[in-house]
N, CA, C and O atoms as CSV, one atom per row, in Angstrom:
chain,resi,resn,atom,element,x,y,z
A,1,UNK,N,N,-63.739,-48.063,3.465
A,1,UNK,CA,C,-63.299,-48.268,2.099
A,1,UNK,C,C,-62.921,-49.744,1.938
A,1,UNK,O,O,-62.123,-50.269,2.714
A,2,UNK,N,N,-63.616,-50.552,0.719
A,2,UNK,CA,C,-62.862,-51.656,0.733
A,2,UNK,C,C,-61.864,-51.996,0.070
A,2,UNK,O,O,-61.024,-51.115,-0.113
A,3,UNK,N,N,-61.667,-53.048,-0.376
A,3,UNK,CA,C,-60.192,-53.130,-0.477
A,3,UNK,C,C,-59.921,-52.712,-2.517
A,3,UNK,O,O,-58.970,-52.254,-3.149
A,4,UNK,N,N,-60.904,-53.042,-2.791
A,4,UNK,CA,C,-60.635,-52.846,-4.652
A,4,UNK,C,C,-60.803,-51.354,-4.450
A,4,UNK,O,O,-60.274,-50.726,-5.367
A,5,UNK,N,N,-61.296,-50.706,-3.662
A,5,UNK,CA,C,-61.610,-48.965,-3.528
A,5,UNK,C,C,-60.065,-48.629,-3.205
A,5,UNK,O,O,-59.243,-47.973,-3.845
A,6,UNK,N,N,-59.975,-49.292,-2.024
A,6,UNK,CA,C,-58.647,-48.803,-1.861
A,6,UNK,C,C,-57.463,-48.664,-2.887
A,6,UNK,O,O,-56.728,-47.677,-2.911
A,7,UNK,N,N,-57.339,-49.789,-3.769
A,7,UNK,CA,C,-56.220,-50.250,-4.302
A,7,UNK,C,C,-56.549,-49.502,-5.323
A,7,UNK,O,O,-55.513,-49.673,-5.965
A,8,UNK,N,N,-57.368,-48.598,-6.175
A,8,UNK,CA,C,-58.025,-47.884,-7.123
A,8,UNK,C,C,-57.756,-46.760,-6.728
A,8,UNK,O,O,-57.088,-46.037,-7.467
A,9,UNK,N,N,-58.196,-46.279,-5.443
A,9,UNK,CA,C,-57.598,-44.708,-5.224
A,9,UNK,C,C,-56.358,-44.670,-5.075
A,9,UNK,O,O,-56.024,-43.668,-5.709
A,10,UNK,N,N,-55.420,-45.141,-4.623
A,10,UNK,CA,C,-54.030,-45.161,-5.131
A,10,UNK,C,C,-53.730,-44.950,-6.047
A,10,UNK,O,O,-53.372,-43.812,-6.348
A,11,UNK,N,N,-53.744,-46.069,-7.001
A,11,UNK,CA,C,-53.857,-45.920,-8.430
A,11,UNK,C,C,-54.146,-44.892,-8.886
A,11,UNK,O,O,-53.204,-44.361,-9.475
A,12,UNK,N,N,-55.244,-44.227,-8.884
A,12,UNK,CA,C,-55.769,-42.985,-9.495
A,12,UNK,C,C,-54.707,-42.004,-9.281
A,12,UNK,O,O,-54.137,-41.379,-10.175
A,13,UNK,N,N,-54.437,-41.897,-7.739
A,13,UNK,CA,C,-53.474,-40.938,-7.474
A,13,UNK,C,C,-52.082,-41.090,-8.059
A,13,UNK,O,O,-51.359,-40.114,-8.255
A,14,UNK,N,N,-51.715,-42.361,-8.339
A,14,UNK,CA,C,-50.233,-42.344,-9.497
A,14,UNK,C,C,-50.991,-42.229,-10.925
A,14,UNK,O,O,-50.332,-42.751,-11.824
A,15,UNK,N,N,-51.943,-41.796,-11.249
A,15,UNK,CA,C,-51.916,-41.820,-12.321
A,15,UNK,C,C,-52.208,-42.924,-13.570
A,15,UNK,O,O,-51.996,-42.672,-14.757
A,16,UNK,N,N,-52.783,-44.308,-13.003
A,16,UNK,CA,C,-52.832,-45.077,-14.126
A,16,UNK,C,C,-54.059,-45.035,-14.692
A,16,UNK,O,O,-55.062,-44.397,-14.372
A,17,UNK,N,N,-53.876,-45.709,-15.475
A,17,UNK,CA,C,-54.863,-45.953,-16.562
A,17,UNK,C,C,-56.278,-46.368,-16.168
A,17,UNK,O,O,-56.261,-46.449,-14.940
A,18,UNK,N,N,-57.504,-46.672,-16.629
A,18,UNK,CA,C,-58.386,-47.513,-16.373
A,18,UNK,C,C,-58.022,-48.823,-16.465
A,18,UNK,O,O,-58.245,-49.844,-15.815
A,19,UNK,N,N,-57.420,-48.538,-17.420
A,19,UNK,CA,C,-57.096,-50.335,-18.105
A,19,UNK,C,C,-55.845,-51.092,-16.974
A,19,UNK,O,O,-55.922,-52.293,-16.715
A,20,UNK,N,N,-54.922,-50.360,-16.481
A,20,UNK,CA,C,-53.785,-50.794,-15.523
A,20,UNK,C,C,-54.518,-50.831,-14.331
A,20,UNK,O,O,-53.931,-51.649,-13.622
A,21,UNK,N,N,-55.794,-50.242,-13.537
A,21,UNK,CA,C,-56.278,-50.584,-12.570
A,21,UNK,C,C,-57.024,-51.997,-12.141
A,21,UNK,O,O,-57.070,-52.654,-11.101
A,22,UNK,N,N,-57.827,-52.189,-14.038
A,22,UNK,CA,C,-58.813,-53.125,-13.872
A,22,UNK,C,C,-57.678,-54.587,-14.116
A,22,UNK,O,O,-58.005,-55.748,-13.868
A,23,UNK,N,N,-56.226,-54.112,-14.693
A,23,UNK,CA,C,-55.075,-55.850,-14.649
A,23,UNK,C,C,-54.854,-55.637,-13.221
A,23,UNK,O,O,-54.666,-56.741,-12.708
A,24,UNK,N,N,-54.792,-54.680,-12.335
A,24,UNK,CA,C,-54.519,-55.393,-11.210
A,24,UNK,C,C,-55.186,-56.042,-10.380
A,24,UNK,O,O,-54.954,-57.053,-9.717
A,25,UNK,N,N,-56.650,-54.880,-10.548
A,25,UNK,CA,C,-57.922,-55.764,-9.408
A,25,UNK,C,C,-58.311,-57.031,-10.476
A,25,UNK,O,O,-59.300,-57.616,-10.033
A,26,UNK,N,N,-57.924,-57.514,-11.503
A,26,UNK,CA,C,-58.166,-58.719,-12.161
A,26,UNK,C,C,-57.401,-59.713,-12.278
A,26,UNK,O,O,-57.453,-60.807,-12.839
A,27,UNK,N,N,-56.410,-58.945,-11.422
A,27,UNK,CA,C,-54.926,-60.410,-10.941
A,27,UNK,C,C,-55.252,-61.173,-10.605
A,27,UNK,O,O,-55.362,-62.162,-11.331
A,28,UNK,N,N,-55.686,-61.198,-9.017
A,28,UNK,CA,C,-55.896,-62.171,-8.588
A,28,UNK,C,C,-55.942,-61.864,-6.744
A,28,UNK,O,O,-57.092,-61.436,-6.653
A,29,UNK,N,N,-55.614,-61.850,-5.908
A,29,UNK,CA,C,-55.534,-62.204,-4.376
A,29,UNK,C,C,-55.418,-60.765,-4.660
A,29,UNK,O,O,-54.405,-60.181,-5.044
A,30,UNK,N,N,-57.116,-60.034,-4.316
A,30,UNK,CA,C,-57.119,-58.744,-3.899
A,30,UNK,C,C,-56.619,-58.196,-2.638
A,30,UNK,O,O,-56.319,-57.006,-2.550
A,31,UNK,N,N,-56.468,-59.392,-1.201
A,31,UNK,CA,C,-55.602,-58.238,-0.234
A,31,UNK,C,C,-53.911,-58.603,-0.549
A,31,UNK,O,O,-53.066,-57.950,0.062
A,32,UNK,N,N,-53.556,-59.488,-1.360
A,32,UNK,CA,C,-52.057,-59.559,-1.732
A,32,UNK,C,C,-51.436,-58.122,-1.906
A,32,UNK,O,O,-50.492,-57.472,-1.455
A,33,UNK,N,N,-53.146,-57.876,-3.388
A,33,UNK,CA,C,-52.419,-56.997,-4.263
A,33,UNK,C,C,-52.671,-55.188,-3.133
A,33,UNK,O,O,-52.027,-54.139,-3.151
A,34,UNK,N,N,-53.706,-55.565,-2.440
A,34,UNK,CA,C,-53.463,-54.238,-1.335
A,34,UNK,C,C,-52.254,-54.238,-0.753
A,34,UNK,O,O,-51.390,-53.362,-0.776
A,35,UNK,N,N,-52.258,-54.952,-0.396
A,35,UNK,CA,C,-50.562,-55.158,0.713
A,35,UNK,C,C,-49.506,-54.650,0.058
A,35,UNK,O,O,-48.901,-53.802,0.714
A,36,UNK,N,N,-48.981,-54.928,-1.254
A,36,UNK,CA,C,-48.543,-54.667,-1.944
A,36,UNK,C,C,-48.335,-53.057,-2.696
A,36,UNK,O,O,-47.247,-52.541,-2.954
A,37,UNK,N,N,-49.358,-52.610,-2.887
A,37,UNK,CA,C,-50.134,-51.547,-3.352
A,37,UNK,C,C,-49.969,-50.657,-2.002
A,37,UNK,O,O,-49.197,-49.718,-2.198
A,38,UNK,N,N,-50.506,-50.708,-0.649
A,38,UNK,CA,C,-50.275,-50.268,0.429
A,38,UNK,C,C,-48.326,-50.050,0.277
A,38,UNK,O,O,-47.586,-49.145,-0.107
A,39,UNK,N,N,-48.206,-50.968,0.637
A,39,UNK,CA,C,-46.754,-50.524,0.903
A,39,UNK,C,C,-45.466,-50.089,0.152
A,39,UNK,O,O,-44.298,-49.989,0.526
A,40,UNK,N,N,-46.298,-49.789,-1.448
A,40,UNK,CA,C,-45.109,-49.231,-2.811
A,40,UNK,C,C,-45.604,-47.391,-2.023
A,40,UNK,O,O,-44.807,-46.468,-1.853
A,41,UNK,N,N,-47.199,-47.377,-1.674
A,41,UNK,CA,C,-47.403,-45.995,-1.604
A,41,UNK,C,C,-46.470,-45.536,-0.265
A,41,UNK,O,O,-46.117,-44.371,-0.082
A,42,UNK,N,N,-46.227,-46.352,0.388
A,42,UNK,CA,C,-45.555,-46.292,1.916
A,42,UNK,C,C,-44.027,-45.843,1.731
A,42,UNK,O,O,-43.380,-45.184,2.545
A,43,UNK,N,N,-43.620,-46.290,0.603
A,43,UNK,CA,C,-42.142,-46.297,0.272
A,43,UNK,C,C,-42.543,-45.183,-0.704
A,43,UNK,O,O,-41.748,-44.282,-0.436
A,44,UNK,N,N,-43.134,-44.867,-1.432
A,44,UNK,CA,C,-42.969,-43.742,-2.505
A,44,UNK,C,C,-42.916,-42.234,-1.867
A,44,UNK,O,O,-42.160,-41.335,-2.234
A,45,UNK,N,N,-44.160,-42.151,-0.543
A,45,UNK,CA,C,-44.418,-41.082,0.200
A,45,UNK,C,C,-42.876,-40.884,0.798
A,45,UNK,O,O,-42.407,-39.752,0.678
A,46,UNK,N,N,-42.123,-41.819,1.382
A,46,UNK,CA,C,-40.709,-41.582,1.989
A,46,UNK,C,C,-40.058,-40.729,1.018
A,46,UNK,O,O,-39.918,-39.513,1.152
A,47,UNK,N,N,-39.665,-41.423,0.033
A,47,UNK,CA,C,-38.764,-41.033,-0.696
A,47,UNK,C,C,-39.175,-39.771,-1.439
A,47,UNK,O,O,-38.277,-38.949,-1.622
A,48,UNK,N,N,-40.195,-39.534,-1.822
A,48,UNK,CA,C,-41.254,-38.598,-2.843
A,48,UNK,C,C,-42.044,-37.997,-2.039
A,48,UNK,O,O,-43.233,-38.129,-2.328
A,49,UNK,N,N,-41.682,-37.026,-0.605
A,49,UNK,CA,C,-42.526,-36.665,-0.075
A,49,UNK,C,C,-43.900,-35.518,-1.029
A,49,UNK,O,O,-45.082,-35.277,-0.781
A,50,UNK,N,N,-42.785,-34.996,-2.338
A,50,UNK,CA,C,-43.748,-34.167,-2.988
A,50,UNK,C,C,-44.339,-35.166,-4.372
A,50,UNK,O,O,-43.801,-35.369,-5.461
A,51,UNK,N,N,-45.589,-35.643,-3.846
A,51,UNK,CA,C,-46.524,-36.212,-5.141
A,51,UNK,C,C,-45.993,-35.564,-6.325
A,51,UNK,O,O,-44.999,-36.222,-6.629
A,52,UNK,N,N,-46.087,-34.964,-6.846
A,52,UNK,CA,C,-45.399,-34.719,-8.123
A,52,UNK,C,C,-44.336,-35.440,-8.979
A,52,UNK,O,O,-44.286,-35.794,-10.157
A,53,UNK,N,N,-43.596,-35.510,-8.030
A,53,UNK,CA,C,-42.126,-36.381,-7.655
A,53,UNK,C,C,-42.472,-37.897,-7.640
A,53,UNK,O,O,-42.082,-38.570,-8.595
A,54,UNK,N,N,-42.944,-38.298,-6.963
A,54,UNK,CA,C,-43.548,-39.330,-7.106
A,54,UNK,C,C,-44.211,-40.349,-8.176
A,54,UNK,O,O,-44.062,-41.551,-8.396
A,55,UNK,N,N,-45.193,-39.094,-8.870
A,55,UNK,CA,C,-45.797,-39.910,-9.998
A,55,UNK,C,C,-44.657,-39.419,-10.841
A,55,UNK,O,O,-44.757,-40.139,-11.834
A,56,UNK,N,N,-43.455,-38.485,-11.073
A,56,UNK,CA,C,-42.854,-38.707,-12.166
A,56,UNK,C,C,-41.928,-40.139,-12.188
A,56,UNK,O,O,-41.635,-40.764,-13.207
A,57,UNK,N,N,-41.636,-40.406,-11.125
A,57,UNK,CA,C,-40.874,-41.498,-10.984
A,57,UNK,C,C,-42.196,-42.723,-11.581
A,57,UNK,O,O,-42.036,-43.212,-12.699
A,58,UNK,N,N,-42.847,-42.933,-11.140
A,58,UNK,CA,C,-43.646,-43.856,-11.268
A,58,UNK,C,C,-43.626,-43.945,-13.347
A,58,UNK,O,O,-43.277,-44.883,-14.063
A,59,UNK,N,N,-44.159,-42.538,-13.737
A,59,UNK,CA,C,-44.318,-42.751,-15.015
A,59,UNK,C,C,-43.222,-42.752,-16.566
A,59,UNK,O,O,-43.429,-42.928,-17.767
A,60,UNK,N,N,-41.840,-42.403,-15.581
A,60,UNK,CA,C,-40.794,-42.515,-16.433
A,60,UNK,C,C,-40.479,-43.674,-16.622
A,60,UNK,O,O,-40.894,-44.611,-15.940
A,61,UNK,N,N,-39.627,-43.778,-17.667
A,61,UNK,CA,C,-38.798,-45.008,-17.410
A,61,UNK,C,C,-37.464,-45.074,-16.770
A,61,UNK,O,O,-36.431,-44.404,-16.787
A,62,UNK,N,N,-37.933,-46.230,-16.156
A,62,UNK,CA,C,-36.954,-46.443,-14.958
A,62,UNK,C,C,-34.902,-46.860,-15.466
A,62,UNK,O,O,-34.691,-47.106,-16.653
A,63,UNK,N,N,-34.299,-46.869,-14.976
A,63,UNK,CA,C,-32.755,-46.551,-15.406
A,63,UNK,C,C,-32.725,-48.263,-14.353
A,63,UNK,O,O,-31.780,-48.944,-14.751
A,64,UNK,N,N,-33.304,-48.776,-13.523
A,64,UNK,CA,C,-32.781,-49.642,-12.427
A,64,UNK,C,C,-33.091,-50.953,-13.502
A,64,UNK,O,O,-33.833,-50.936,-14.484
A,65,UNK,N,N,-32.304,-52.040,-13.000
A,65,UNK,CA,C,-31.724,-53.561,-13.905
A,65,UNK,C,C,-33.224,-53.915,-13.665
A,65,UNK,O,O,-33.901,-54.069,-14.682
A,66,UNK,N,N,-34.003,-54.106,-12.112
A,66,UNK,CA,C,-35.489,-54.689,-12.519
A,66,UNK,C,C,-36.344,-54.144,-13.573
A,66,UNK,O,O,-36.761,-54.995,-14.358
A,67,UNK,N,N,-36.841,-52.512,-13.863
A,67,UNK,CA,C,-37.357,-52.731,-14.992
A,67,UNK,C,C,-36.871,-52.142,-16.005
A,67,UNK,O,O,-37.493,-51.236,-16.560
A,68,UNK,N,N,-35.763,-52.524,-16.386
A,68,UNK,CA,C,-35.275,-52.275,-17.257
A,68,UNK,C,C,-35.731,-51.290,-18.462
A,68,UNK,O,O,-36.189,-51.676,-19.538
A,69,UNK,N,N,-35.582,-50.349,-18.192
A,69,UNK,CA,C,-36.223,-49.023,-18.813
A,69,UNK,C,C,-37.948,-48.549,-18.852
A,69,UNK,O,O,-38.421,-47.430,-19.052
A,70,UNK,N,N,-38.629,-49.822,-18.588
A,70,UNK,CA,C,-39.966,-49.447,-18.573
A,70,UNK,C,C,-40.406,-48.828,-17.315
A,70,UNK,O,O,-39.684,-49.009,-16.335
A,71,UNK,N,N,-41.609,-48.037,-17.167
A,71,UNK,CA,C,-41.817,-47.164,-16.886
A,71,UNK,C,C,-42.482,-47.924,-15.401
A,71,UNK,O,O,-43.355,-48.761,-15.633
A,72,UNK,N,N,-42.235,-47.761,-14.357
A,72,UNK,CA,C,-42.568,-48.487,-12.786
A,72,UNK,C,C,-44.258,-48.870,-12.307
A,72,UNK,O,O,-44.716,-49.810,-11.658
A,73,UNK,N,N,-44.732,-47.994,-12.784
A,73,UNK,CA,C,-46.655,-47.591,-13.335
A,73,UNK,C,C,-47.075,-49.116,-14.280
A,73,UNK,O,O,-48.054,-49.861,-14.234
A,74,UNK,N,N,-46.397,-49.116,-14.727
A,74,UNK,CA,C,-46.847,-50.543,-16.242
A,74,UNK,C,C,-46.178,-51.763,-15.712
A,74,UNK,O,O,-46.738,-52.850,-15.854
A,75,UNK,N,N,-44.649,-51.646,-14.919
A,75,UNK,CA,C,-44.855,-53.672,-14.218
A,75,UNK,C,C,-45.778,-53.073,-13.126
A,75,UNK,O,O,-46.910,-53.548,-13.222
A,76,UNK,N,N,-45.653,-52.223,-12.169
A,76,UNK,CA,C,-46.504,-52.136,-10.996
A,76,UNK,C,C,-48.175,-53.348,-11.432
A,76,UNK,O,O,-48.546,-54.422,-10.959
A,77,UNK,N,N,-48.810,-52.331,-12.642
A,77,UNK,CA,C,-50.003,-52.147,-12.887
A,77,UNK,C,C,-50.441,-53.752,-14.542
A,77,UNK,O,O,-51.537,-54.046,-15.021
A,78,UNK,N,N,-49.376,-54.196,-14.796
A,78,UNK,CA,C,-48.922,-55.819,-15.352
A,78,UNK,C,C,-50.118,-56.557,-15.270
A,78,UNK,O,O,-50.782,-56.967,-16.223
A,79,UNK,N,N,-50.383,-56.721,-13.901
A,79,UNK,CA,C,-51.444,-57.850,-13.665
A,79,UNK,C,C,-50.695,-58.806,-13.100
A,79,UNK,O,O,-51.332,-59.614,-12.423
A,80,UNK,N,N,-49.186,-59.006,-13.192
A,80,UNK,CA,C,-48.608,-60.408,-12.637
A,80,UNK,C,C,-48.152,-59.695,-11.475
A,80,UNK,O,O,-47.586,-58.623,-11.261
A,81,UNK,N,N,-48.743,-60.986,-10.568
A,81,UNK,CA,C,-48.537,-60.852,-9.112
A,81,UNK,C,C,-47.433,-60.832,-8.781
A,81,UNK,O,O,-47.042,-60.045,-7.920
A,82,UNK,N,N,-46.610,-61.736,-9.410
A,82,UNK,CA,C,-44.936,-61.597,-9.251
A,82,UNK,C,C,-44.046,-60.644,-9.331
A,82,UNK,O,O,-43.024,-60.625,-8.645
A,83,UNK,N,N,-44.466,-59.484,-10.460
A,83,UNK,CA,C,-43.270,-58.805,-10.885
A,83,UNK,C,C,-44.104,-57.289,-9.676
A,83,UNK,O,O,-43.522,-56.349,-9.135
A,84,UNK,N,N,-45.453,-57.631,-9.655
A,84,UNK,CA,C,-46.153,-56.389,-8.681
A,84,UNK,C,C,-45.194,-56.781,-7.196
A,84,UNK,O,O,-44.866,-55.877,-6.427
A,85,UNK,N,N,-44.869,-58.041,-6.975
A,85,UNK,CA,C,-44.339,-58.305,-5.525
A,85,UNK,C,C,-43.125,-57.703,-5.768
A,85,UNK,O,O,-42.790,-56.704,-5.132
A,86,UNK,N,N,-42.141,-58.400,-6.965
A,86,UNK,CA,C,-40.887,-57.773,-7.085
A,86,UNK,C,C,-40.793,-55.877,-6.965
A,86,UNK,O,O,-40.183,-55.147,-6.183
A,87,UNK,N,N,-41.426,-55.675,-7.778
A,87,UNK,CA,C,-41.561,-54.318,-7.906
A,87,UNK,C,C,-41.489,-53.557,-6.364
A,87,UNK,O,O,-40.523,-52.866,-6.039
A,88,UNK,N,N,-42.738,-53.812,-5.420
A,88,UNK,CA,C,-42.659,-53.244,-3.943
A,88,UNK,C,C,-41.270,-53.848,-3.372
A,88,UNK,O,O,-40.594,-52.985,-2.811
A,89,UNK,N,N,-40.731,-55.060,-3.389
A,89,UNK,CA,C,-39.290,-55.484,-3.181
A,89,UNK,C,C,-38.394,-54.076,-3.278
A,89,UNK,O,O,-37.851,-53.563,-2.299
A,90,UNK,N,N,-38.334,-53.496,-4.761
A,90,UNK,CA,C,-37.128,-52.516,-5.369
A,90,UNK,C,C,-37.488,-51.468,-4.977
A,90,UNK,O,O,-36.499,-50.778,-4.729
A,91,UNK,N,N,-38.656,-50.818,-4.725
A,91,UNK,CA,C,-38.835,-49.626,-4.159
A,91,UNK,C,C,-38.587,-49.968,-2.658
A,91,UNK,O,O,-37.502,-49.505,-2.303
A,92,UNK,N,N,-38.954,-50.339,-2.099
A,92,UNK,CA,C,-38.263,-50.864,-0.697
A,92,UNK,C,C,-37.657,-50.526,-0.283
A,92,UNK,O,O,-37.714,-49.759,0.678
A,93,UNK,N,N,-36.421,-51.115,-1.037
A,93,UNK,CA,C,-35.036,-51.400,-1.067
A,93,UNK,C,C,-34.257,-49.761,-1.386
A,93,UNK,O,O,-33.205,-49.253,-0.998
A,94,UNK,N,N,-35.078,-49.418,-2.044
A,94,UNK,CA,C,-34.323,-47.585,-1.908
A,94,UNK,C,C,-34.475,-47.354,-1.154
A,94,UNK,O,O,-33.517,-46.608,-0.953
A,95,UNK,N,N,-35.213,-47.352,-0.009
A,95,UNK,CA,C,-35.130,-46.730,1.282
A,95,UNK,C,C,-33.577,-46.962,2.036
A,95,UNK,O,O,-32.924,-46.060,2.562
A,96,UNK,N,N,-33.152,-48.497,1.934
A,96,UNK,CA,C,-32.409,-48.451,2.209
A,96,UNK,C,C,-30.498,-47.925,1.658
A,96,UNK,O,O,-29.361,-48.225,2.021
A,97,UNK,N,N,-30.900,-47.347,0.999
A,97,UNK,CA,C,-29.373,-46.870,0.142
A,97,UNK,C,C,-29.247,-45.507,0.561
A,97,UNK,O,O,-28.299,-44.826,0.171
């Protein structure tokens, strides 16, 4: 699988859009945005062992100060490399609490 396959079947599996797949593989530094993409699914599976759970978190809106009520799926899926880095940062970071 290469790497825009990869970062697409993820995606698919949270649920985004066509349009939120093609801002991310149109960001920019496709293994950034794997790495990235790899390791939100790494932290979501922890915490969300039941997928279900998972994409609801992903598609609600979020209650935490980074995205400030918007929904984790839409900065994830932005297109800016920055707030996609921040974003795997905050899910992360629940692991540890």
């Amino acid at each position: 699988m290469n790497i825009t396959e990869r970062i697409t079947s993820i995606l698919k599996i949270w649920g985004a859009s066509p349009q939120q797949i093609q801002n991310v593989v149109d960001s920019g530094n496709l293994e950034l945005q794997r790495e990235h993409i790899s390791g939100i699914e790494e932290c979501l599976q922890m915490l969300y062992p039941d997928s279900s759970r998972k994409v609801s978190f992903l598609k609600q809106p979020s209650k935490s100060v980074f995205f400030e009520g918007k929904k984790p799926i839409d900065v994830i899926c932005s297109g800016d490399e920055a707030m996609l880095s921040e974003a795997h940062y905050i899910i992360r970071s629940m692991l540890c609490v």
